[in-house]
mmCIF file of the N, C-alpha and C atoms, coordinates in Angstrom:
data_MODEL
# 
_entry.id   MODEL 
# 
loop_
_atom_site.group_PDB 
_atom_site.id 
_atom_site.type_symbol 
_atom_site.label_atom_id 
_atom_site.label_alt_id 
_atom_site.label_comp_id 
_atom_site.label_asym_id 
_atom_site.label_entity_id 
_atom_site.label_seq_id 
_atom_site.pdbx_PDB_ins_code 
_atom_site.Cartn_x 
_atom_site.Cartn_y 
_atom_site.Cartn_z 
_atom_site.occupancy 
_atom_site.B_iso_or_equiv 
_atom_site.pdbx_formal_charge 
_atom_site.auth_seq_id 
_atom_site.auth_comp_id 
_atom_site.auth_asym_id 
_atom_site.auth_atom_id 
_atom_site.pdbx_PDB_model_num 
ATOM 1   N N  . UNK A 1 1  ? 16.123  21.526  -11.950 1.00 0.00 ? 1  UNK A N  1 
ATOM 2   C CA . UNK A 1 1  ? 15.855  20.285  -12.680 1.00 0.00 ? 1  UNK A CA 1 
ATOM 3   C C  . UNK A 1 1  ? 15.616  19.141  -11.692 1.00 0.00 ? 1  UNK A C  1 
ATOM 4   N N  . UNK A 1 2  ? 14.506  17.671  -12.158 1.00 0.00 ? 2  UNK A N  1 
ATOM 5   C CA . UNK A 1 2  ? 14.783  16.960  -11.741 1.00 0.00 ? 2  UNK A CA 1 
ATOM 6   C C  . UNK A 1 2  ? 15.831  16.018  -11.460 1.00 0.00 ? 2  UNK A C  1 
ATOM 7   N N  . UNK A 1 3  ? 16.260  15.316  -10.159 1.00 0.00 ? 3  UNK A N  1 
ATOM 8   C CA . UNK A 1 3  ? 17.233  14.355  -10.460 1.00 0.00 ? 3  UNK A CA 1 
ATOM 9   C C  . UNK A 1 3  ? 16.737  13.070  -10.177 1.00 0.00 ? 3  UNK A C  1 
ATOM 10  N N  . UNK A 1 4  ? 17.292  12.670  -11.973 1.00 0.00 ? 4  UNK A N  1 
ATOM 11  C CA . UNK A 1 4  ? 16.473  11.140  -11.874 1.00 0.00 ? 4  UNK A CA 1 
ATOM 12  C C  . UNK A 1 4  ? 16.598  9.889   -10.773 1.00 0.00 ? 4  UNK A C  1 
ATOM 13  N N  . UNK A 1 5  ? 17.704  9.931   -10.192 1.00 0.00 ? 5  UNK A N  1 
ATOM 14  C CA . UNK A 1 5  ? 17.708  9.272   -9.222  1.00 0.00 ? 5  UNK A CA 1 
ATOM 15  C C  . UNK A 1 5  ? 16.523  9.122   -8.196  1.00 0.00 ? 5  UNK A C  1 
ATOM 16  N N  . UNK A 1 6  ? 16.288  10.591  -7.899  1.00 0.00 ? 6  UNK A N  1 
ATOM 17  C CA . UNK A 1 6  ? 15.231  10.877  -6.840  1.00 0.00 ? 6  UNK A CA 1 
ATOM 18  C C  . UNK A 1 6  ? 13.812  10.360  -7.167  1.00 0.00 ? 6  UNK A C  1 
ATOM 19  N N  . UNK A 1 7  ? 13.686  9.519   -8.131  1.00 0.00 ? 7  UNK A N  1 
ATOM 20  C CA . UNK A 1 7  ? 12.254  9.117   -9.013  1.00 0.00 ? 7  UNK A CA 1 
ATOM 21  C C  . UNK A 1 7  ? 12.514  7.682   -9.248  1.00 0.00 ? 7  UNK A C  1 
ATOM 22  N N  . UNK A 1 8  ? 13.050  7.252   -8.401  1.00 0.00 ? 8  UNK A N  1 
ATOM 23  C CA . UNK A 1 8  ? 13.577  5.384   -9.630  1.00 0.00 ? 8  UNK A CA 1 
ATOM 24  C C  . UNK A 1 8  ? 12.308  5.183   -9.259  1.00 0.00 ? 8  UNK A C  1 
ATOM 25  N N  . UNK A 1 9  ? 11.940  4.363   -10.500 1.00 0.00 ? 9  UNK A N  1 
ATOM 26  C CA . UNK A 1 9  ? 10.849  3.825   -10.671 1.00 0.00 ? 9  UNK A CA 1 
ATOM 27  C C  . UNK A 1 9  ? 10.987  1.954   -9.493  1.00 0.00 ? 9  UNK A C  1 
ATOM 28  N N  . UNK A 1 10 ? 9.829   1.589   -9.281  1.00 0.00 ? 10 UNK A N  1 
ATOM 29  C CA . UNK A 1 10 ? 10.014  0.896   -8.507  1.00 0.00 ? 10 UNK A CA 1 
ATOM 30  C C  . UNK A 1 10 ? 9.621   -0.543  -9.396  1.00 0.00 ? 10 UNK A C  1 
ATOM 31  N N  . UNK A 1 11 ? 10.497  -1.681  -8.932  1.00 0.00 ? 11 UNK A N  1 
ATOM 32  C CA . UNK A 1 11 ? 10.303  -2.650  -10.043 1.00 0.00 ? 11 UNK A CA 1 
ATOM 33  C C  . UNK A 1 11 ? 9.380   -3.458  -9.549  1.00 0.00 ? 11 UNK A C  1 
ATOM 34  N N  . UNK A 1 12 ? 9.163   -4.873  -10.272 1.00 0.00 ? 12 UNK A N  1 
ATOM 35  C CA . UNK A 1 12 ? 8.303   -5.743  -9.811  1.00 0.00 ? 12 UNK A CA 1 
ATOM 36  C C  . UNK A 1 12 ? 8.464   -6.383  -8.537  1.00 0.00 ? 12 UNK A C  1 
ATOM 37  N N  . UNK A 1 13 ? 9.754   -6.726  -8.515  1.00 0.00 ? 13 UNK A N  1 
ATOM 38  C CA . UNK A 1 13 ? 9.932   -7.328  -7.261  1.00 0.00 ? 13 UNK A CA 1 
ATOM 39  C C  . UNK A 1 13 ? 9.682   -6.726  -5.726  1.00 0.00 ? 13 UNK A C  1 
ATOM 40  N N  . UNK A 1 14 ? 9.536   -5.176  -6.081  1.00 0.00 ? 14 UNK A N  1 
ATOM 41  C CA . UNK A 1 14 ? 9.907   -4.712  -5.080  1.00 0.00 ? 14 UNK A CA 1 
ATOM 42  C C  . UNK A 1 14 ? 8.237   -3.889  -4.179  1.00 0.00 ? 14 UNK A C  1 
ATOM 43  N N  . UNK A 1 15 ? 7.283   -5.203  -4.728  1.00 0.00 ? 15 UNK A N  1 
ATOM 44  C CA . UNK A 1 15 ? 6.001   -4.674  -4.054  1.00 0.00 ? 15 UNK A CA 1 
ATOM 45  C C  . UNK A 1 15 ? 5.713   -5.649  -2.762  1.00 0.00 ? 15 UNK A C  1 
ATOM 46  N N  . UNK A 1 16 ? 5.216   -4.889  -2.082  1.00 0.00 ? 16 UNK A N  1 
ATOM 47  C CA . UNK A 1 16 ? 4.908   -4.941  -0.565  1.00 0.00 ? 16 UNK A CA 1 
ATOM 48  C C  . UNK A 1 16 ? 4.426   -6.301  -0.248  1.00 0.00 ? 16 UNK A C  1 
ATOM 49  N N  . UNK A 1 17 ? 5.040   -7.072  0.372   1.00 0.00 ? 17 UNK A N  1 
ATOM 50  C CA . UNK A 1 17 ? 4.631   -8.623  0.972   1.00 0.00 ? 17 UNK A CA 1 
ATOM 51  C C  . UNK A 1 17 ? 3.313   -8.492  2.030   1.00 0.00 ? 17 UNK A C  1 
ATOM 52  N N  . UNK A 1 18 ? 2.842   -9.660  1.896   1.00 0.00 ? 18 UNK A N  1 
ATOM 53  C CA . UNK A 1 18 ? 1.163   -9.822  2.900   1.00 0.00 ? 18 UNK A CA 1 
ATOM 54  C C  . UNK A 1 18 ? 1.615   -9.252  4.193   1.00 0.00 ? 18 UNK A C  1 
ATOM 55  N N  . UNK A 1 19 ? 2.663   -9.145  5.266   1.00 0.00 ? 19 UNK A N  1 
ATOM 56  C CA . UNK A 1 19 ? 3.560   -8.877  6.309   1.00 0.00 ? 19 UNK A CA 1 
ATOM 57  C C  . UNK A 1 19 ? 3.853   -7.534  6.337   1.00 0.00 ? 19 UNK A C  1 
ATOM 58  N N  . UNK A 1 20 ? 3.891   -6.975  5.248   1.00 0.00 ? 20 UNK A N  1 
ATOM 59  C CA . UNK A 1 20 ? 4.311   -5.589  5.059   1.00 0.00 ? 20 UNK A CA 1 
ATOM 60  C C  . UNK A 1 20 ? 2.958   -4.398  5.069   1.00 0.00 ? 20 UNK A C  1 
ATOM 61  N N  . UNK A 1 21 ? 2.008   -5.089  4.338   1.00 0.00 ? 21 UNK A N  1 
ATOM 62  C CA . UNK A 1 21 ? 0.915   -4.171  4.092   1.00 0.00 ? 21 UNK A CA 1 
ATOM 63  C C  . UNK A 1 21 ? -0.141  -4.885  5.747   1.00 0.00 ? 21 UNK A C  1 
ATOM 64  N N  . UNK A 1 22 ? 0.161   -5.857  6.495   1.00 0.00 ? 22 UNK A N  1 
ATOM 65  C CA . UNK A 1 22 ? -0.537  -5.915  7.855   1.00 0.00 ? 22 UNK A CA 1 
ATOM 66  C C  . UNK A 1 22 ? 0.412   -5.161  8.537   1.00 0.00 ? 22 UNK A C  1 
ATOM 67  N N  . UNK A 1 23 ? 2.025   -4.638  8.814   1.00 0.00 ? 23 UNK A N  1 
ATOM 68  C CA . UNK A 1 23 ? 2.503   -3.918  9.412   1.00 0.00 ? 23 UNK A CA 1 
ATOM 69  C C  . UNK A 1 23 ? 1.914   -2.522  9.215   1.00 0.00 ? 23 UNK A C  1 
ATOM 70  N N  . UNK A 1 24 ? 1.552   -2.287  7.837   1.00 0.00 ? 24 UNK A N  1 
ATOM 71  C CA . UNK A 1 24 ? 1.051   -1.192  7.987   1.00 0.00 ? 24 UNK A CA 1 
ATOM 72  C C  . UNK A 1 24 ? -0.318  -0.823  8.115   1.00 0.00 ? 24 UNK A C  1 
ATOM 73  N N  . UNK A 1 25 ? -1.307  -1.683  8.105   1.00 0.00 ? 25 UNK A N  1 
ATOM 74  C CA . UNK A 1 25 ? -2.110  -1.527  8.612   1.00 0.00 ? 25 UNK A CA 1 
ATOM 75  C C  . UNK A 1 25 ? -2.169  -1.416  10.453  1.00 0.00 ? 25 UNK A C  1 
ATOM 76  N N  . UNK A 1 26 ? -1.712  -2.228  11.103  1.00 0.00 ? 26 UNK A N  1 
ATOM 77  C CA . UNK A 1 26 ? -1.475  -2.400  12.204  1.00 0.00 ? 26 UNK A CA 1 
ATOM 78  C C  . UNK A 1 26 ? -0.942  -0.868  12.997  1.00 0.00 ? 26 UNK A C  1 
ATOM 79  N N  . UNK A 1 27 ? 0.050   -0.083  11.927  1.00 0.00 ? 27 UNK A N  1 
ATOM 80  C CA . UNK A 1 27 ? 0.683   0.794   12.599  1.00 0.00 ? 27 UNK A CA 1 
ATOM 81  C C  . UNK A 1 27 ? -0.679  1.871   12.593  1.00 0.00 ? 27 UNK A C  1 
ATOM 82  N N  . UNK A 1 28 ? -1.588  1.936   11.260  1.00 0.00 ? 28 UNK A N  1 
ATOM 83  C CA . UNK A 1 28 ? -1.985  3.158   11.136  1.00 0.00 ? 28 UNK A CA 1 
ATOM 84  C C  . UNK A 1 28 ? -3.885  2.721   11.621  1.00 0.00 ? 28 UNK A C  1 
ATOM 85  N N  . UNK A 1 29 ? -3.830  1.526   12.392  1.00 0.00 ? 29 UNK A N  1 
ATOM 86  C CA . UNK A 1 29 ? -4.889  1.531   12.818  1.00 0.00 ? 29 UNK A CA 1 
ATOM 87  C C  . UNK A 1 29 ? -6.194  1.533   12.099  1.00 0.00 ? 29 UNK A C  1 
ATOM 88  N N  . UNK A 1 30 ? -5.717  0.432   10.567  1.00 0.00 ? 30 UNK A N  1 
ATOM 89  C CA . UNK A 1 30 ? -6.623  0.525   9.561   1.00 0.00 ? 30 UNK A CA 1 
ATOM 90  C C  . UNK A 1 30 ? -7.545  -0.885  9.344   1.00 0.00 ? 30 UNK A C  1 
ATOM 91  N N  . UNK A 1 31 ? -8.364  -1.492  9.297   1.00 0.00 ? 31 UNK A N  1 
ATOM 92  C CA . UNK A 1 31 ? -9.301  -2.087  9.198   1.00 0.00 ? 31 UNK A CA 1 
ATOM 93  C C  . UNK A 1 31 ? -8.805  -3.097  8.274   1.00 0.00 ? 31 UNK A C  1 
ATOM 94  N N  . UNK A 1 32 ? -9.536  -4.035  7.680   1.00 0.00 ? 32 UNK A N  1 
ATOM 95  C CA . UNK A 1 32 ? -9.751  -4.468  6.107   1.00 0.00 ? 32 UNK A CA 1 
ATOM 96  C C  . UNK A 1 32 ? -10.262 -3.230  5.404   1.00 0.00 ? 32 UNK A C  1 
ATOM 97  N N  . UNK A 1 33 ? -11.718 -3.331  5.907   1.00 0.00 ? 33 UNK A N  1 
ATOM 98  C CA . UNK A 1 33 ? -12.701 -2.608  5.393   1.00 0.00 ? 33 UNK A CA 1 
ATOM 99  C C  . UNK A 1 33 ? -11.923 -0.863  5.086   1.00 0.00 ? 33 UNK A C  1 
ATOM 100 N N  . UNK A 1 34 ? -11.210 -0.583  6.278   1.00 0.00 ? 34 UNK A N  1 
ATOM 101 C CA . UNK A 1 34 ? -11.038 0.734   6.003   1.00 0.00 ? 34 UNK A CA 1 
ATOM 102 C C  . UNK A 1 34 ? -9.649  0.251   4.759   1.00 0.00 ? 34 UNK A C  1 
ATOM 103 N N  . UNK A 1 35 ? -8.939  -0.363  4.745   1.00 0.00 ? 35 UNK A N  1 
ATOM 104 C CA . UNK A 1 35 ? -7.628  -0.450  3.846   1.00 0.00 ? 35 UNK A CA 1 
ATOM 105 C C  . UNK A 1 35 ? -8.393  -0.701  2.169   1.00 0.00 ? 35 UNK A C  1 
ATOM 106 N N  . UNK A 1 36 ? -9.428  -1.188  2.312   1.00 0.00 ? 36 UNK A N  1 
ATOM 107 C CA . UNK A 1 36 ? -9.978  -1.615  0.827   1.00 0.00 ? 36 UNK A CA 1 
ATOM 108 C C  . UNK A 1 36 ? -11.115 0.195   0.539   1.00 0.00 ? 36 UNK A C  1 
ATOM 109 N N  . UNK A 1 37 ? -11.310 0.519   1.650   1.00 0.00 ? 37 UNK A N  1 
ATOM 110 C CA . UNK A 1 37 ? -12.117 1.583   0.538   1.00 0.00 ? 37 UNK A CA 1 
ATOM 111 C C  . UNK A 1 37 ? -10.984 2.789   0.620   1.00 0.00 ? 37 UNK A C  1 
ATOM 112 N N  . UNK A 1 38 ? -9.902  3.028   0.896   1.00 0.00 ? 38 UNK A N  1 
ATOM 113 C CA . UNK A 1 38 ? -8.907  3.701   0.920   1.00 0.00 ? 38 UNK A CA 1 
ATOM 114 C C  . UNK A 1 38 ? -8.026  3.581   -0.934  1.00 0.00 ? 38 UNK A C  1 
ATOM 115 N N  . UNK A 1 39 ? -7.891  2.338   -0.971  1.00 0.00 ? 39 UNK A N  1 
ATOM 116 C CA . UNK A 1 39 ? -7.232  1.891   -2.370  1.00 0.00 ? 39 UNK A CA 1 
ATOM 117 C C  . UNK A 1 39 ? -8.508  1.899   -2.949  1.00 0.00 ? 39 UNK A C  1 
ATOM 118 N N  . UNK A 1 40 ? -9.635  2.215   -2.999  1.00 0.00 ? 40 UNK A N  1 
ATOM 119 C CA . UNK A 1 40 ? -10.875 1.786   -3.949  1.00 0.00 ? 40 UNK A CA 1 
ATOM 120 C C  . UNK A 1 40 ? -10.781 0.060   -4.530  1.00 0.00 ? 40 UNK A C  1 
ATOM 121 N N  . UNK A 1 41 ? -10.551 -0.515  -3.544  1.00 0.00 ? 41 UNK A N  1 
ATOM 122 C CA . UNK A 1 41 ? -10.781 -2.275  -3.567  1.00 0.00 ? 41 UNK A CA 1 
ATOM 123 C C  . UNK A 1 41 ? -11.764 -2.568  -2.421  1.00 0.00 ? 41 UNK A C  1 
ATOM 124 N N  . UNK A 1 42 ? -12.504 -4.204  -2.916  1.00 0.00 ? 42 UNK A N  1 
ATOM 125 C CA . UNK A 1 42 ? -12.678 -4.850  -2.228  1.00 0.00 ? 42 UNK A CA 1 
ATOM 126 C C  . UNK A 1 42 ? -12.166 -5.408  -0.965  1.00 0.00 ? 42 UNK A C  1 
ATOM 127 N N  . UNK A 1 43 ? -13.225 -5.376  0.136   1.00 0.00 ? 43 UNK A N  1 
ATOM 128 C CA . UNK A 1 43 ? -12.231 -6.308  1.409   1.00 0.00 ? 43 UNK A CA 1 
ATOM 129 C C  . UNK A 1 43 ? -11.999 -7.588  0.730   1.00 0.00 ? 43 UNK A C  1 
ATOM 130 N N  . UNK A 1 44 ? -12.355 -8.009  -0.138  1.00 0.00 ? 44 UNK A N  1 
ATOM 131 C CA . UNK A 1 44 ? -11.589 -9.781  -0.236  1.00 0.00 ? 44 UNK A CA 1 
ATOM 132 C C  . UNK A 1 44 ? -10.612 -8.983  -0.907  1.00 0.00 ? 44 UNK A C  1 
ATOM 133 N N  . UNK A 1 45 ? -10.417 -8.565  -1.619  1.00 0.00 ? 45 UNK A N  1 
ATOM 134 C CA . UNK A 1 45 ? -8.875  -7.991  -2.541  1.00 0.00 ? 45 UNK A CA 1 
ATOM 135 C C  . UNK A 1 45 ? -7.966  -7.762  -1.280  1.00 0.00 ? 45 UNK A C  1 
ATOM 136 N N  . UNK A 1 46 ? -8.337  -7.123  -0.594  1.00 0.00 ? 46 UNK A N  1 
ATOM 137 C CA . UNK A 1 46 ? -7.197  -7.018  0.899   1.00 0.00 ? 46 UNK A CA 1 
ATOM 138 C C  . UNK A 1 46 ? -7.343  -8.349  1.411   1.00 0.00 ? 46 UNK A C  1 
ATOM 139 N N  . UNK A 1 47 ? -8.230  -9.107  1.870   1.00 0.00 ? 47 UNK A N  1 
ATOM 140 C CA . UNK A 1 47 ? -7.868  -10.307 2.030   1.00 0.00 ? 47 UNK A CA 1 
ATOM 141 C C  . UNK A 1 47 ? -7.102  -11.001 1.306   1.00 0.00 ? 47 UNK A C  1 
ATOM 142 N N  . UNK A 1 48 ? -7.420  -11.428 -0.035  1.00 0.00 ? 48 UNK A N  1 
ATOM 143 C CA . UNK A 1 48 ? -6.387  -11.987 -1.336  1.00 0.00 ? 48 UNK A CA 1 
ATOM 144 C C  . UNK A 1 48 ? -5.107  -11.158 -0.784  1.00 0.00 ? 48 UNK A C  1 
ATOM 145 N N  . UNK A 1 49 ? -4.752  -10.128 -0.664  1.00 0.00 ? 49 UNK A N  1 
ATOM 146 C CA . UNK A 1 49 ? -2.929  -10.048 -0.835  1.00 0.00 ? 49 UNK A CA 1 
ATOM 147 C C  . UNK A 1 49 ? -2.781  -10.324 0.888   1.00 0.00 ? 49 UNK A C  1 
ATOM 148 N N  . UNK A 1 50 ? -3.666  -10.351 1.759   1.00 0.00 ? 50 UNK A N  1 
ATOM 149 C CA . UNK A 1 50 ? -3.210  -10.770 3.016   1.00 0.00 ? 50 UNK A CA 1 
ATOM 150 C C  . UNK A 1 50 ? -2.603  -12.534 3.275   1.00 0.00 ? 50 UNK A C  1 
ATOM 151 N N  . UNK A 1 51 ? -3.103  -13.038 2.483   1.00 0.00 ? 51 UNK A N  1 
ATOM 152 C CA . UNK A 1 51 ? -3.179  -14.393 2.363   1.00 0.00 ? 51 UNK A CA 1 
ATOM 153 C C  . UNK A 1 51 ? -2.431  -15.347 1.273   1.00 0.00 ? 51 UNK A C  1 
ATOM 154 N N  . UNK A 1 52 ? -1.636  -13.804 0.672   1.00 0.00 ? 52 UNK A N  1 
ATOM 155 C CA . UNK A 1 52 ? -0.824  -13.876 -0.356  1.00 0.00 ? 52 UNK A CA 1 
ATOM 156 C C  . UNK A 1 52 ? -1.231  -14.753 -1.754  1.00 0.00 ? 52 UNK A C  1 
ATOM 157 N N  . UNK A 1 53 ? -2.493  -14.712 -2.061  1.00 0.00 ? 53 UNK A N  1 
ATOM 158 C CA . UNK A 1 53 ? -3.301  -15.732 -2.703  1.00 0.00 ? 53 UNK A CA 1 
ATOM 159 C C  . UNK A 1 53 ? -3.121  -14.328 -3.920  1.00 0.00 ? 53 UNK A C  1 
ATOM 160 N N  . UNK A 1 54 ? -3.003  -12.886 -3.888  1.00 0.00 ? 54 UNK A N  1 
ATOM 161 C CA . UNK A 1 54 ? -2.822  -12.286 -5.404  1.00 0.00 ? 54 UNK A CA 1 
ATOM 162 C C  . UNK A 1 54 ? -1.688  -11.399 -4.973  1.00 0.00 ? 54 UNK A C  1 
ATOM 163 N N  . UNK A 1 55 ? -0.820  -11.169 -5.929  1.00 0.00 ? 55 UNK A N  1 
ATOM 164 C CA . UNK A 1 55 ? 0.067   -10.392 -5.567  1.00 0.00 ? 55 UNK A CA 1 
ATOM 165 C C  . UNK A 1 55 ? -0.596  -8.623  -5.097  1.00 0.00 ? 55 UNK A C  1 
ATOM 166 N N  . UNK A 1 56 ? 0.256   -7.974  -4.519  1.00 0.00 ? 56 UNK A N  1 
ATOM 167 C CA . UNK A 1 56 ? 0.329   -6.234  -4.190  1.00 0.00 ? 56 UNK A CA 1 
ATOM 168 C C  . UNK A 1 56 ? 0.200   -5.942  -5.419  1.00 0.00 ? 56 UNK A C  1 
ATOM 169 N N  . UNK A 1 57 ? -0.446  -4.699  -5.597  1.00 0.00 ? 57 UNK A N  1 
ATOM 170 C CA . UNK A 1 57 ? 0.634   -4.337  -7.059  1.00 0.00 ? 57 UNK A CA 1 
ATOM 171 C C  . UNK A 1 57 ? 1.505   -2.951  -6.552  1.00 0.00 ? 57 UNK A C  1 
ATOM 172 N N  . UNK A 1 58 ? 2.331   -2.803  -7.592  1.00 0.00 ? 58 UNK A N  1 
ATOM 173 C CA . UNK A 1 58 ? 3.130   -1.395  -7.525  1.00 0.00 ? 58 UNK A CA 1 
ATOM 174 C C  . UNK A 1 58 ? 2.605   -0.610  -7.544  1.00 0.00 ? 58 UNK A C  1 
ATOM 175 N N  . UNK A 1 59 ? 1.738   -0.232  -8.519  1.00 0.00 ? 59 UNK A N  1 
ATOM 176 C CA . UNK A 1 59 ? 1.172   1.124   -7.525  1.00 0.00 ? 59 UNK A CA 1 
ATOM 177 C C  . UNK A 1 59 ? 0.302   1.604   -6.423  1.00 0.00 ? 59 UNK A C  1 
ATOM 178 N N  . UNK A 1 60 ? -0.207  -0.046  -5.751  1.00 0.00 ? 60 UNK A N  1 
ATOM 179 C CA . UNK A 1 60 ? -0.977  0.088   -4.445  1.00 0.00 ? 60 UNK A CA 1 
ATOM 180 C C  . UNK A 1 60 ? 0.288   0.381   -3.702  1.00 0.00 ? 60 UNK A C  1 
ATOM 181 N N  . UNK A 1 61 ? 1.934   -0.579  -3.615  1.00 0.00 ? 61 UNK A N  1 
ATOM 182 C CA . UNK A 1 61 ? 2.910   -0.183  -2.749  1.00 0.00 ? 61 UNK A CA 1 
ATOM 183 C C  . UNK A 1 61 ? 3.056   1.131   -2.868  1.00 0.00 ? 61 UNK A C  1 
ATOM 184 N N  . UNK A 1 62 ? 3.793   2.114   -4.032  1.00 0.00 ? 62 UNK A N  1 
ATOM 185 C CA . UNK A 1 62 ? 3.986   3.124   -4.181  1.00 0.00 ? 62 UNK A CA 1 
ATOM 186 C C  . UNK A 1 62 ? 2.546   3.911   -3.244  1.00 0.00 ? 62 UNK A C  1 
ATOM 187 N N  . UNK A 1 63 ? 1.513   3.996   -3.050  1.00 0.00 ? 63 UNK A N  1 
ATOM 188 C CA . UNK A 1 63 ? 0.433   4.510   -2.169  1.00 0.00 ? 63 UNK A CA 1 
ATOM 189 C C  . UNK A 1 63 ? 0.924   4.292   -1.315  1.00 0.00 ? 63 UNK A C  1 
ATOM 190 N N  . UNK A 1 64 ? 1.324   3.092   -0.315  1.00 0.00 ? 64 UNK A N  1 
ATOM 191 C CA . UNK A 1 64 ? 1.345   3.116   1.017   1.00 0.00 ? 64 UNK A CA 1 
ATOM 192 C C  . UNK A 1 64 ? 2.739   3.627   1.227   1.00 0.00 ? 64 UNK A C  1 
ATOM 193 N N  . UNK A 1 65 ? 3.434   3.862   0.712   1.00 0.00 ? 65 UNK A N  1 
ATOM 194 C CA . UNK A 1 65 ? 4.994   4.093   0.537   1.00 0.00 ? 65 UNK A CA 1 
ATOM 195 C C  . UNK A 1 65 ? 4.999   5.792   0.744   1.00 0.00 ? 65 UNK A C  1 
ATOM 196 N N  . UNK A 1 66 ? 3.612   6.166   0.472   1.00 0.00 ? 66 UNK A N  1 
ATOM 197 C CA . UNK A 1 66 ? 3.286   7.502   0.648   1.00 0.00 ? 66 UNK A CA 1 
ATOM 198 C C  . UNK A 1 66 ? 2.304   7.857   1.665   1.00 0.00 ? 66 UNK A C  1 
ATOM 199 N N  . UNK A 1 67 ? 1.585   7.176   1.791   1.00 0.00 ? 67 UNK A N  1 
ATOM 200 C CA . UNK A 1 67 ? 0.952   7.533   2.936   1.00 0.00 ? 67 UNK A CA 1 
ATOM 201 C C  . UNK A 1 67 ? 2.106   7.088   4.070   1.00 0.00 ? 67 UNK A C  1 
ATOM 202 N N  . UNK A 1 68 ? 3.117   6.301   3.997   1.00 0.00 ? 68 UNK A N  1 
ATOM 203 C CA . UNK A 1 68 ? 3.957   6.365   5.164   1.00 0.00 ? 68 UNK A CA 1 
ATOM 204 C C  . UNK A 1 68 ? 4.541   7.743   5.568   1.00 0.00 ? 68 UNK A C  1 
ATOM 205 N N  . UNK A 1 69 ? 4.667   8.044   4.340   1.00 0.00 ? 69 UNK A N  1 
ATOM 206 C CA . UNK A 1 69 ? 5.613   8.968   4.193   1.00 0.00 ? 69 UNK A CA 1 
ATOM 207 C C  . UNK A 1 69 ? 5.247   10.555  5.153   1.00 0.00 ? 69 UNK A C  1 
ATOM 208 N N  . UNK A 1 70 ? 3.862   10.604  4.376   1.00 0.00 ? 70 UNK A N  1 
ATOM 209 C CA . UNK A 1 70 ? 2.763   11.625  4.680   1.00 0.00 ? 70 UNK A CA 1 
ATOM 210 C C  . UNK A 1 70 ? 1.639   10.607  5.266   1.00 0.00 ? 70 UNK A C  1 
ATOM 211 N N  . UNK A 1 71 ? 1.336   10.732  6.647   1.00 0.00 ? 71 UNK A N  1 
ATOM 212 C CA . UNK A 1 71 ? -0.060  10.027  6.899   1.00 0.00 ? 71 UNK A CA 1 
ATOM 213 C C  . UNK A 1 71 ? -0.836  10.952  7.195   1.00 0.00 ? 71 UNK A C  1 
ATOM 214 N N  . UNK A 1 72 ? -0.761  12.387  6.801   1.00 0.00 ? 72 UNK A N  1 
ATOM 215 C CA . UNK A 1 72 ? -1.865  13.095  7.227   1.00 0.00 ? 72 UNK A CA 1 
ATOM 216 C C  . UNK A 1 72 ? -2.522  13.051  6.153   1.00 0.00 ? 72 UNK A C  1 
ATOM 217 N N  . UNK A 1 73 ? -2.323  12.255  4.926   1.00 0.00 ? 73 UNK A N  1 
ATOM 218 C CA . UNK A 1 73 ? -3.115  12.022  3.508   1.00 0.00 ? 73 UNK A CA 1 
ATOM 219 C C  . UNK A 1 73 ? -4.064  11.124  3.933   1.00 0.00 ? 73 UNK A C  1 
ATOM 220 N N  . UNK A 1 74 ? -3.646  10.260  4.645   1.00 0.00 ? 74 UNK A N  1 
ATOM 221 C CA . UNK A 1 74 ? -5.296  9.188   5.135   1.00 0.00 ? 74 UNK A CA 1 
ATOM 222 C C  . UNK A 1 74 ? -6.429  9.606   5.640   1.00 0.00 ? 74 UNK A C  1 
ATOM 223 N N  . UNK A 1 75 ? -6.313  10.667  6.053   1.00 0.00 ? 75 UNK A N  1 
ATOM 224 C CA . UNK A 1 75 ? -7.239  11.576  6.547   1.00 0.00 ? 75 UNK A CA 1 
ATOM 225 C C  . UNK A 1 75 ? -8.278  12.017  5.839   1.00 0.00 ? 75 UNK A C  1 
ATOM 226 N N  . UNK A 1 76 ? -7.973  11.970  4.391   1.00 0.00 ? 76 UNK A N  1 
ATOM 227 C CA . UNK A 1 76 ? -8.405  12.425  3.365   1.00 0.00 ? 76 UNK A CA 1 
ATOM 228 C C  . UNK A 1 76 ? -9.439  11.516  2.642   1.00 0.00 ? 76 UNK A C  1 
ATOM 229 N N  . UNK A 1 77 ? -9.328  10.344  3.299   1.00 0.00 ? 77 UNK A N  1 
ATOM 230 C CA . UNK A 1 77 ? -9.743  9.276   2.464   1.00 0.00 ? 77 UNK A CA 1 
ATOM 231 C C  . UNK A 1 77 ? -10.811 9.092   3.857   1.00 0.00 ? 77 UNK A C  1 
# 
């Protein structure tokens, strides 16, 4: 069986700050350009949350939360 713990859903508050998603770009050597056609967004949409002008959303965090996890998935993209 699953254990629900191992699944908490992730709340609002808890999506990735402009600081967080350039750390991870920075670590994985990703572009604008490459971070926006990765999520299927625009480079201004990565600009907008770089500049904190639109929020992350949760399930773009939950993505990078996984590609941390696994980065041999970027590969893929």
């Amino acid at each position: 069986m699953f254990d629900k713990n191992e699944f908490k859903r992730l709340r609002q508050n808890e999506r990735l700050i402009p600081e967080e998603i350039l750390e991870f770009m920075n670590f994985h050597g990703l572009s604008h350009k490459e971070l926006s056609e990765i999520l299927g967004v625009t480079i201004q949409a990565v600009s907008l949350w770089l500049s904190n002008k639109r929020k992350f959303s949760v399930t773009n965090t939950r993505l990078l939360r996984l590609f941390n996890k696994y980065p041999q998935l970027l590969k893929e993209f």
